[in-house]
C-alpha positions as CSV (number, residue, x, y, z in Angstrom):
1,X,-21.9,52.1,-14.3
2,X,-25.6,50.4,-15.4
3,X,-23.3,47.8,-17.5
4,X,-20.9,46.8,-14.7
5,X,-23.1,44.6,-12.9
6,X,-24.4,42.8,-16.0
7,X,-20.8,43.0,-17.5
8,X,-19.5,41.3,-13.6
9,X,-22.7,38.5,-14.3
10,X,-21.8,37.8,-17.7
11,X,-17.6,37.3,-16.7
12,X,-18.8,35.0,-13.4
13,X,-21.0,32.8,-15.8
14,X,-17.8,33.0,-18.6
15,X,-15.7,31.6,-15.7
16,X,-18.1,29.1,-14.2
17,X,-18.2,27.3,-17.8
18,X,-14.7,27.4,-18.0
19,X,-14.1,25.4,-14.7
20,X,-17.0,23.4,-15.3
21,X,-15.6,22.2,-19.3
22,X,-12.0,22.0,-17.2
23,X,-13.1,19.9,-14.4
24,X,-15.2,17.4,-16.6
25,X,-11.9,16.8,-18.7
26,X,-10.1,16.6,-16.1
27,X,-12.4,14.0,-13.9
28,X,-13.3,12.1,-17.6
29,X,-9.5,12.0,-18.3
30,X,-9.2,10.2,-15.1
31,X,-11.9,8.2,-15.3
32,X,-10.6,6.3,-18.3
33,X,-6.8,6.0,-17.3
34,X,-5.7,2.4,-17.8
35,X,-4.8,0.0,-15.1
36,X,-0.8,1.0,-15.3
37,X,-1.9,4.3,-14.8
38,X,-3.6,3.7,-11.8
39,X,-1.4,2.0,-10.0
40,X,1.5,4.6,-10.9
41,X,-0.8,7.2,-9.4
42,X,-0.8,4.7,-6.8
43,X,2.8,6.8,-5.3
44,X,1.4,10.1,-5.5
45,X,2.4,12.4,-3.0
46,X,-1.2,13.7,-3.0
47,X,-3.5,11.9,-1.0
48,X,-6.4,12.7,-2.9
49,X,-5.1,11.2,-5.6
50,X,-4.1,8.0,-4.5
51,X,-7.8,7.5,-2.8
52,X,-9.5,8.3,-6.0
53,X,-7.1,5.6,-7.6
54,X,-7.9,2.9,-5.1
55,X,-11.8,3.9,-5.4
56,X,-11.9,3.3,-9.3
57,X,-9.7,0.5,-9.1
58,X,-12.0,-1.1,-6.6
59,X,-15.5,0.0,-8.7
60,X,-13.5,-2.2,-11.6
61,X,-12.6,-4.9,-9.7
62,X,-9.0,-4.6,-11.0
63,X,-6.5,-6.8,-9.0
64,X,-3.5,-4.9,-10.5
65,X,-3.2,-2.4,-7.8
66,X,-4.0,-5.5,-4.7
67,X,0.3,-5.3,-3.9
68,X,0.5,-1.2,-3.3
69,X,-2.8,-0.9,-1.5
70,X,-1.4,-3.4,0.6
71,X,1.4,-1.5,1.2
72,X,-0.9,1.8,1.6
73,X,-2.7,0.3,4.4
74,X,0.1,1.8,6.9
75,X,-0.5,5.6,5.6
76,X,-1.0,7.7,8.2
77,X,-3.9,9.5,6.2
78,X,-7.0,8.1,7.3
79,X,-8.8,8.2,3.4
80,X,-6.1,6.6,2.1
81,X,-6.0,3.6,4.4
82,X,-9.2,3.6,4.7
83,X,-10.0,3.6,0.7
84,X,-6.9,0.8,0.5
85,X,-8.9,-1.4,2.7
86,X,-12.3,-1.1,1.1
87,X,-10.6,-2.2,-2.1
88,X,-8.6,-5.2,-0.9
89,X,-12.3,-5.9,1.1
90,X,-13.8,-5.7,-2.7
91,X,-11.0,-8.4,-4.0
92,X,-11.9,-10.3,-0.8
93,X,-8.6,-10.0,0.5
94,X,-8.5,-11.6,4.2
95,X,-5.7,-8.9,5.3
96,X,-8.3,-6.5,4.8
97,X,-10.3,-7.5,7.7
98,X,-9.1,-5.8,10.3
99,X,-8.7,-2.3,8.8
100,X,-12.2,-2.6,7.6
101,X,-13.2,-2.9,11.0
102,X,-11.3,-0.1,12.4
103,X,-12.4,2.0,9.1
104,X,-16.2,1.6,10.2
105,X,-15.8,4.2,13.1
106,X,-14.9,6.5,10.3
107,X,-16.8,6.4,7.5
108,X,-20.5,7.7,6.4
109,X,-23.0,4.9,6.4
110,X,-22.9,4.3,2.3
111,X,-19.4,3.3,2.9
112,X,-20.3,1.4,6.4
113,X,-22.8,-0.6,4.2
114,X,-20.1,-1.4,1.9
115,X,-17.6,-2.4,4.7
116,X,-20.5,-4.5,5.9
117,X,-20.8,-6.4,3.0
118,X,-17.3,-7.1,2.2
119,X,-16.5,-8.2,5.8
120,X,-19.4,-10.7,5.2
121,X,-18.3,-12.0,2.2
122,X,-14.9,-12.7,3.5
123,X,-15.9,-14.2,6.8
124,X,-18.6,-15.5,6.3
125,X,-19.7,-13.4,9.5
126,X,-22.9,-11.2,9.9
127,X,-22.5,-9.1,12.6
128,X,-23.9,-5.8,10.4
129,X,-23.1,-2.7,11.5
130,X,-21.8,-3.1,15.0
131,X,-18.2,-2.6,14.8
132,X,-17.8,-4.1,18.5
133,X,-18.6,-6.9,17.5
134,X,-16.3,-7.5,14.4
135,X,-13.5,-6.4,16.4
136,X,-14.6,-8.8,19.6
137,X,-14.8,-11.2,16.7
138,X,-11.7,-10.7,15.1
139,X,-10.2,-10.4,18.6
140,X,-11.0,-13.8,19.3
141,X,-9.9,-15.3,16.0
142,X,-6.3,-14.0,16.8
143,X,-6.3,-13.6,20.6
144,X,-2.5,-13.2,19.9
145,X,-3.5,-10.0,18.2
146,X,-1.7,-7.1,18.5
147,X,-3.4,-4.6,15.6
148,X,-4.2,-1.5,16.9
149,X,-8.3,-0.6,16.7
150,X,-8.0,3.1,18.2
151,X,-8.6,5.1,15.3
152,X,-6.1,7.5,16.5
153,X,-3.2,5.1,16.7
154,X,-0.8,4.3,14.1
155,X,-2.0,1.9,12.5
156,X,0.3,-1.6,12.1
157,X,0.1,-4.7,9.3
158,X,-1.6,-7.3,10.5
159,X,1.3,-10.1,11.4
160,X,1.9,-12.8,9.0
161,X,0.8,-15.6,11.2
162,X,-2.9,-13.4,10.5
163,X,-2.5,-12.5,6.8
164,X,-5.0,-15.1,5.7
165,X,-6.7,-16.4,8.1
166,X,-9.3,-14.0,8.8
167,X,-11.1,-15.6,5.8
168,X,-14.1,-17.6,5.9
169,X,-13.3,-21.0,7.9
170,X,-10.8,-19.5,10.4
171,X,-10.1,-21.0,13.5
C-alpha cells in the first residue's frame, strides 16, 4: 500500500498533461481557423462556441462575420448578444449602439472599457461609463424608440428608420 499514493500522484499528473496537450490543441486549432470557418461556427448550437467566434473575429477586425452577428443580436443568451454587439461596436457598426448600451449592465469592467470606447468612436459621444446616460442619450436621438434596455427583456432589432443613424452626426 506505500506505492498507492505515489502511484495515484504519478496517474493525476499523467492525466493533467494529457488535458493540458489536449486543450492547447484544441484552443490553438481554433485560434487559427480561417474566416469561413468562423463564420460557419457562427450557427452552432453551442453558445460558447459562437461567442468565442465573434470574440476572435472581432480581435481581427474581420468584417466577414458583420451579417450573422447581426442576426445574433436577438439571441436570447446574454454572451452571445452581448459578444455580437462588441464586435459589430469594433467594426463601428451604428446598429450596435444600443445593445452596447444595454450590454454595459452586464459585463466586467475590461469589457465596460471596451463598450466605452467603441460607443465613443461611433458617436462621437463621451459619456464613459455611465450607462444612464447613453441610454438618456440614445433615447433622445430616437424618441420614437421602442428597444427594450431591461436586461431581462427580450431583446428586439433596432427598427430600420434607426439602423444607421446612431452614428456620429445623428440628429
Amino acid at each position: 500500500m506505500a506505492s498507492d499514493p505515489q502511484r495515484r500522484s504519478r496517474i493525476v499528473v499523467i492525466v493533467v498533461i494529457i488535458v493540458a496537450v489536449g486543450g492547447s490543441a484544441a484552443l490553438s486549432y481554433f485560434m487559427h481557423a480561417g474566416s469561413a470557418e468562423l463564420v460557419r461556427r457562427l450557427d452552432s448550437a453551442d453558445p460558447n462556441v459562437v461567442s468565442d467566434s465573434l470574440i476572435l473575429l472581432k480581435d481581427r477586425r474581420d468584417p466577414e462575420g458583420m451579417t450573422k452577428a447581426a442576426d445574433l443580436l436577438k439571441s436570447a443568451d446574454a454572451d452571445v448578444w452581448t459578444n455580437a454587439a462588441i464586435y459589430l461596436g469594433a467594426m463601428e457598426k451604428g446598429t450596435s449602439v444600443p445593445y452596447l448600451i444595454k450590454a454595459m449592465g452586464n459585463v466586467e469592467d475590461d469589457r465596460k472599457n471596451e463598450i466605452v470606447s467603441e460607443l465613443t468612436a461611433i458617436t462621437g459621444q463621451s459619456f464613459g461609463g455611465d450607462a444612464n446616460a447613453w441610454r438618456d442619450w440614445w433615447l433622445a436621438q430616437h424618441p420614437a424608440g421602442s428597444f427594450l434596455f431591461n436586461a431581462s427583456q427580450t431583446l428586439p432589432t433596432a427598427s430600420p428608420e434607426h439602423r444607421d443613424t446612431a452614428t456620429r452626426g445623428a440628429p
